[in-house]
C-alpha positions in Angstrom: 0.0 0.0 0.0 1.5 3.3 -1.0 0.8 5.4 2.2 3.9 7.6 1.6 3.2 11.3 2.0 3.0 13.4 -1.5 5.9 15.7 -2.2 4.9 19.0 -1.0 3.8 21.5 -3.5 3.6 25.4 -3.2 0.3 26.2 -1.9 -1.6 28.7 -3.6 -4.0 31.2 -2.1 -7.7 29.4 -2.1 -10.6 31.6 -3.0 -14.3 31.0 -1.7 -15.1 28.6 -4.5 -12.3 27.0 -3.8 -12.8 25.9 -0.5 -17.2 25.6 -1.2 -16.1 22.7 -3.9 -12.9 21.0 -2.0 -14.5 19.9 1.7 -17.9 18.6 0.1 -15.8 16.8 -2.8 -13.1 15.2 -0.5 -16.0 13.9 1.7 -18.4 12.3 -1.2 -14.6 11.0 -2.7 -13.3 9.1 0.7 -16.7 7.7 1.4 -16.7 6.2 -2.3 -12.9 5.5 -2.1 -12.5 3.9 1.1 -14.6 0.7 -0.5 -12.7 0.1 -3.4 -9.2 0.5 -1.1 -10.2 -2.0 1.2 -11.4 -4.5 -1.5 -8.3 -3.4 -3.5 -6.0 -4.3 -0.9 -7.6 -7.6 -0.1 -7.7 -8.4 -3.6 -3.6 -7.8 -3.5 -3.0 -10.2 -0.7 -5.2 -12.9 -2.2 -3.5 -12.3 -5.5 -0.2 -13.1 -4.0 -1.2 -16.0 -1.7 -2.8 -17.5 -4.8 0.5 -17.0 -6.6 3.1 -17.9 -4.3 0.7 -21.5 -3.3 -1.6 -22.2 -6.5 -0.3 -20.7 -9.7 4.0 -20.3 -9.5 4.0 -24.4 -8.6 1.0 -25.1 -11.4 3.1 -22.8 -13.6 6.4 -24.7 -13.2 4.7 -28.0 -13.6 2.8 -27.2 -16.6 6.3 -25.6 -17.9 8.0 -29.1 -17.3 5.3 -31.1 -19.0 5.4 -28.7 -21.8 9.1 -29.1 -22.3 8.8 -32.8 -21.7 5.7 -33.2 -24.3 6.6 -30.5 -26.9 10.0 -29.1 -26.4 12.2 -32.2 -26.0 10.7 -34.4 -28.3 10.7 -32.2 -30.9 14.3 -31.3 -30.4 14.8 -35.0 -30.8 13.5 -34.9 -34.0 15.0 -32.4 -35.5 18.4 -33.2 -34.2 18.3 -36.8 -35.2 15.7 -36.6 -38.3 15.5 -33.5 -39.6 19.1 -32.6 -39.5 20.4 -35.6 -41.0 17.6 -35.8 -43.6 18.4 -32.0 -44.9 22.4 -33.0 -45.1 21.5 -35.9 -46.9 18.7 -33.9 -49.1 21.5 -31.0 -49.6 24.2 -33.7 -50.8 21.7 -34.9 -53.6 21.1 -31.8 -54.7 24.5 -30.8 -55.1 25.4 -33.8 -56.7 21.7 -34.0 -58.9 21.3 -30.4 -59.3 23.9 -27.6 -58.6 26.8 -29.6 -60.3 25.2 -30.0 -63.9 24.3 -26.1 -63.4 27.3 -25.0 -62.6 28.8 -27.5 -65.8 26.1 -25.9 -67.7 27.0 -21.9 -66.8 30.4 -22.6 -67.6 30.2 -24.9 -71.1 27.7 -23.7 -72.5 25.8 -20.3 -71.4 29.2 -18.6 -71.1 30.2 -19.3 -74.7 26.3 -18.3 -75.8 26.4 -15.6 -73.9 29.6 -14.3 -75.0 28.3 -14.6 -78.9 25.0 -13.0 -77.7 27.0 -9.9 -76.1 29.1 -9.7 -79.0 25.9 -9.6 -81.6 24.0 -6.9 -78.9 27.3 -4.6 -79.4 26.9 -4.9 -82.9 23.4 -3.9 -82.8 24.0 -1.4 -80.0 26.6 0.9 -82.4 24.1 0.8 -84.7 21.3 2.2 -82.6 23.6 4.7 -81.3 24.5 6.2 -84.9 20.9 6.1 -85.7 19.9 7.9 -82.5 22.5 10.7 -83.3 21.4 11.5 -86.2 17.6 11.4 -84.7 19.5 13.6 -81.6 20.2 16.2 -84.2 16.6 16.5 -86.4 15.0 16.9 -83.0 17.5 19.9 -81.8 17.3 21.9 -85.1 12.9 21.4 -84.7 13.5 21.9 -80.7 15.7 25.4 -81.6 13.7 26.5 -84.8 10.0 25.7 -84.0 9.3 24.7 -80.1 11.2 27.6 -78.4 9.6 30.4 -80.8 6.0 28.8 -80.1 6.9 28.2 -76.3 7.8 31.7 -75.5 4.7 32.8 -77.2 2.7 30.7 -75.3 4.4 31.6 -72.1 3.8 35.3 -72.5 -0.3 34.6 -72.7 -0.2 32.5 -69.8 1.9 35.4 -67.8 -1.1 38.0 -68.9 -3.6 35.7 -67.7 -1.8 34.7 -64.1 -1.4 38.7 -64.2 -5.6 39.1 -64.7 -6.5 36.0 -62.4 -4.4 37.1 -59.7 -5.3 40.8 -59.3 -9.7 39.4 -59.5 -8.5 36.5 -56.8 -6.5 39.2 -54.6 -9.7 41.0 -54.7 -11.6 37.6 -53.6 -9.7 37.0 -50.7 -9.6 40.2 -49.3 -13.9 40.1 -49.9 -13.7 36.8 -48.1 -11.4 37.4 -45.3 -13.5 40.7 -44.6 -16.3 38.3 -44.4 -14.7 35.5 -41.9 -13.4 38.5 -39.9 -16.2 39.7 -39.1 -18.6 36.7 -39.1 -16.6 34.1 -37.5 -13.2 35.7 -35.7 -15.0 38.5 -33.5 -17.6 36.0 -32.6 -15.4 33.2 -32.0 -13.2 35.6 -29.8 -16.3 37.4 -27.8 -17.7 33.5 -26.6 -14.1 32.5 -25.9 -13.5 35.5 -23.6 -16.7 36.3 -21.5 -18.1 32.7 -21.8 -16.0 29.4 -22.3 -12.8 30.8 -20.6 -14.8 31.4 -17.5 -16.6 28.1 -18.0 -13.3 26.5 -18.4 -11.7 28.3 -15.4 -14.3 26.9 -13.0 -14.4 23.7 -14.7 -10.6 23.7 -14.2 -11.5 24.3 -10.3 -13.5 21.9 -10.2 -11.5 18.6 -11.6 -7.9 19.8 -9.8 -10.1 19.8 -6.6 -11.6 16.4 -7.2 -8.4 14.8 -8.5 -6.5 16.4 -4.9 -9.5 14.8 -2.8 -8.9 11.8 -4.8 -5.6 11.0 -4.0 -6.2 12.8 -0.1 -9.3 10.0 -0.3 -7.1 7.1 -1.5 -3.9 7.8 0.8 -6.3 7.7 3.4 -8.3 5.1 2.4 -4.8 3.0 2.6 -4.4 4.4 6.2 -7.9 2.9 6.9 -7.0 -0.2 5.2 -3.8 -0.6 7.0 -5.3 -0.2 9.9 -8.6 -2.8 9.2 -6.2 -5.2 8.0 -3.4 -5.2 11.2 -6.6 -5.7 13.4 -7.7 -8.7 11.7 -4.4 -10.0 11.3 -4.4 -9.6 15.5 -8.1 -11.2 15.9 -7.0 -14.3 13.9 -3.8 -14.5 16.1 -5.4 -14.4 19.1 -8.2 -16.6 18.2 -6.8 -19.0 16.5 -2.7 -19.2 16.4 -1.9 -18.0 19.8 -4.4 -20.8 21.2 -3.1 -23.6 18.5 0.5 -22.6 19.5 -0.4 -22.9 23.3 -1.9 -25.9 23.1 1.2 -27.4 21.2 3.7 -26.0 23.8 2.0 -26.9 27.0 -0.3 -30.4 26.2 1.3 -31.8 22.5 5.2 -31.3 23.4 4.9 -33.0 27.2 2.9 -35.8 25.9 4.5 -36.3 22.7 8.1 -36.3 25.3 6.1 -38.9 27.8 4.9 -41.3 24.4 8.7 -41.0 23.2 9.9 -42.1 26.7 7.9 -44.5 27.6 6.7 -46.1 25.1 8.6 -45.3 21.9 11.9 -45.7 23.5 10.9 -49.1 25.1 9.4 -50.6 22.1 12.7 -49.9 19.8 14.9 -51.3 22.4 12.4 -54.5 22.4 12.6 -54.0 18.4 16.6 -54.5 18.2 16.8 -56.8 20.9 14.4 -59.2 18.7 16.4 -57.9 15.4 19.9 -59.0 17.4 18.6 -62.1 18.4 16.6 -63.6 15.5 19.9 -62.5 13.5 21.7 -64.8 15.9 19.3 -67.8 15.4 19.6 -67.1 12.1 23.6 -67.0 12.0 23.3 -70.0 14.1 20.6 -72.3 12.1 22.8 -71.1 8.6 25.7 -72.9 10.6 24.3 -76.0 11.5 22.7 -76.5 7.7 26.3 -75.9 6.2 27.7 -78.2 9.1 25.1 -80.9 8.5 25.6 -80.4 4.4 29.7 -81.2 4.9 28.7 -83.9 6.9 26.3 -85.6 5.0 28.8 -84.9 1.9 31.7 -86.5 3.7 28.9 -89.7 4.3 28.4 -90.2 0.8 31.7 -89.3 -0.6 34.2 -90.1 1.8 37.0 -87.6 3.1 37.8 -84.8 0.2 41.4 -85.8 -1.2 44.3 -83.1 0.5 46.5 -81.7 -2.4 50.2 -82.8 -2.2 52.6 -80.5 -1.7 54.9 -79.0 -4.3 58.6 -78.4 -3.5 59.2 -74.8 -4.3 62.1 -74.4 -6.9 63.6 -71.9 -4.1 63.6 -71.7 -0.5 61.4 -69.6 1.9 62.6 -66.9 3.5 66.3 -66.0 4.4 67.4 -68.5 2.5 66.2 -67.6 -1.2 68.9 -67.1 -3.6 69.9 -63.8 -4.0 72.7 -61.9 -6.9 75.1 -61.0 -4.1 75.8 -64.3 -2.9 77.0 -67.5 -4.6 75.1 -70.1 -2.3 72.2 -71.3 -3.6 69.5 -74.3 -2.6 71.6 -77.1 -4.7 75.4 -75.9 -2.6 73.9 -75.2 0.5 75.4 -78.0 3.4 
């Protein structure tokens, strides 16, 4: 809410009209202001609850499902369809179509158009003679017949721009006599002793409303403000202060009591059978591998030990090493 005081401006000397139109416009303004503020302001909250609970989440999921159903797909396509199938479709029509053009350009409609050019100068000196000599008839007719008839004409049309000016200098000055007089001094007379004074007090009139509208709305926040930090405080007081008293001083000591005695208890129960049917299970997982040996040894007999192979070198201190000369086969 914008409840910031207006920058001040430099106050004017009021008249009585002045202040007859301002008090009974800023009161007929708040009452019908102070309405729309309040609804305006709830509507703002709402708005933004709405946003930040219903429509930001529903925006992201609907932006993910859009990417996932239009976006990525699509990119798939065109990265491994459309791509591919352009290159491909761009390779056959270099080969099919922009190699025999460019073979064609160069073998054949250079040469023709070479030959063509060559015929077109041809044709293009001979057009040029012939337009000299067409150059020259039209001078001589330009210089001994249209300049003679030209000026002739020119000096009539100068007469009768001379005539028609002087009868349309005479015109205007009829008609601006006319307008003068008909339409100026009229015009002039209603603007000064009737629409400016019209517009003066109309002028009055909408600066006071528009001041008493923003007086009406900067107070109309105040109000607002002031509605809205009370009912904030009623719904704390009913309903939070209560809810959070009732958590701190009945659900925490009961919820402490249920973890000691009973939770507490019933997980050390809990691991205590976990330890010991692990044990019986350990256990019974022993005796079925003991009784499987020992029925195997009853069917089978004793498993054969492996013999022994002598090592080619002896264990430990012994071994042969580069810096001595005894080895296994000279040793006493």
């Amino acid at each position: 809410m914008d409840l910031e005081k207006p920058s001040p401006q430099r106050q004017e000397p009021a008249g009585c009209l002045v202040v007859a139109i301002r008090i009974p416009v800023r009161i007929v303004v708040l009452v019908l202001v102070v309405p729309v503020r309040m609804l305006w302001d709830a509507l703002v909250v709402a708005g933004r609850f709405l946003n930040d609970t219903v429509l930001r989440p529903v925006g992201r999921a609907l932006l993910w499902l859009g990417r996932a159903v239009f976006v990525w797909p699509f990119v798939g396509v065109w990265r491994y369809v459309v791509v591919p199938l352009a290159k491909g479709i761009a390779w056959l029509g270099n080969v099919l179509l922009v190699v025999p053009a460019v073979w064609l350009y160069r073998y054949v409609l250079t040469p023709v158009g070479h030959a063509c050019a060559w015929v077109a100068r041809g044709v293009g000196y001979a057009c040029a003679w012939l337009g000299r000599g067409i150059r020259a008839g039209l001078e001589w007719l330009y210089a001994r017949v249209l300049t003679p008839v030209g000026h002739a004409v020119m000096w009539v049309l100068k007469g009768l721009g001379a005539v028609l000016a002087a009868i349309g200098l005479g015109l205007f000055g009829v008609v601006a006599w006319l307008v003068r007089y008909l339409v100026v001094v009229p015009a002039v007379w209603l603007y000064r002793w009737v629409l400016a004074p019209v517009g003066r007090v109309l002028a009055v009139v909408g600066r006071e409303v528009w001041d008493a509208l923003g007086h009406a709305w900067r107070v109309a926040g105040r109000i607002s403000l002031a509605v809205g930090r009370f009912l904030a405080s009623l719904f704390r007081w009913i309903f939070v202060e209560p809810v959070r008293w009732v958590y701190r001083t009945v659900l925490t000591p009961v919820g402490h009591v249920v973890r000691d005695l009973v939770l507490r208890p019933v997980a050390e129960a809990a691991r205590s059978v976990g330890r010991v049917t692990r044990q019986a299970l350990t256990a019974a997982r022993d005796s079925v591998r003991q009784a499987r040996a020992d029925f195997r040894r009853m069917l089978f007999g004793e498993p054969r030990q492996r013999e022994a192979v002598a090592r080619r070198e002896p264990p430990g201190r012994e071994t042969r090493t580069l810096g001595s000369s005894t080895t296994a086969l000279t040793k006493d």
